[in-house]
C-alpha positions in Angstrom: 117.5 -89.6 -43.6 115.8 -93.1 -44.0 115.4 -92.6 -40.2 113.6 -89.5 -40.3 111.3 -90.9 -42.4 110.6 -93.9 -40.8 109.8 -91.7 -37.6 107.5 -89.7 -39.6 105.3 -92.6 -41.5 105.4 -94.1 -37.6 104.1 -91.1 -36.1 101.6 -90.8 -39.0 100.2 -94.1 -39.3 99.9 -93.8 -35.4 97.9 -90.8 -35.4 95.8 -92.4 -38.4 94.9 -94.9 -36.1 93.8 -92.9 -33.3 91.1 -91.1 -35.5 89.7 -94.8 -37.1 89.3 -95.4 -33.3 87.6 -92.5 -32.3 84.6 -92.5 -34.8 81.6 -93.9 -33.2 78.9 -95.5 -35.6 76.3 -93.3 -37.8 72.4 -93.3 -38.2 72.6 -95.5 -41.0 72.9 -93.0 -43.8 70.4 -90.5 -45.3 66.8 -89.8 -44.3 64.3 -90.6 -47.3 63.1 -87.4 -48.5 66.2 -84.9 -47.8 66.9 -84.8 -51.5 70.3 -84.1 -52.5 72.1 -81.7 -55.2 72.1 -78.3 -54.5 70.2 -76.8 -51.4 69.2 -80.6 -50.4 70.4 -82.0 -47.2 72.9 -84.6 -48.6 75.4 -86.2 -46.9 79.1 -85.0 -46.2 82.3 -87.0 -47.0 84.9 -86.1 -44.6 88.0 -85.8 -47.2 90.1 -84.2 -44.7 92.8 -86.3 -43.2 93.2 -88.2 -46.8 93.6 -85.0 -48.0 96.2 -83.9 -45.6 97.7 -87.0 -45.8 98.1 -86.7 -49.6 99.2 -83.2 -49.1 102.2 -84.3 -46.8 103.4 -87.5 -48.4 103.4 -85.2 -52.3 105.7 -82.3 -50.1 108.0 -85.2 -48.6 108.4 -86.7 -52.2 109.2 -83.0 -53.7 111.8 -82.6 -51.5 113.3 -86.0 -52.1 113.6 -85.1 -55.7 114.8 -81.7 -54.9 117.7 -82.9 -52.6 118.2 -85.7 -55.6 118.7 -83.1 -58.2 121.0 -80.9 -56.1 123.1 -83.7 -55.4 123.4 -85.0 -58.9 124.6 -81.2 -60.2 
């Protein structure tokens, strides 16, 4: 089992890098004058691979303590 997971963090951390790599450097942030709040042209923050990330290590852990609780009844 502890070698399961050690392939999986390995493969994650591995694809985590690959995206760091890939991004290529901005505009330096905002225009002056695009406003922000609700119809403004505000920035984005990409949330989705911490998200995803969060997502799978929360369903690993839930099965850990799943498999811990079947084993101790």
């Amino acid at each position: 089992m502890k070698r399961i997971l050690l392939i999986c963090a390995l493969l994650l951390g591995g694809a985590g890098a690959h995206y760091a790599l890939a991004q290529v450097p901005g505009g330096g942030g905002p225009q002056p004058g695009g406003g922000g709040g609700a119809g403004g042209g505000g920035t984005g923050v990409p949330i989705d691979g911490g998200a995803s990330l969060l997502l799978a290590s929360g369903a690993a852990y839930a099965l850990k303590r799943l498999r811990q609780r079947k084993a101790s009844r």
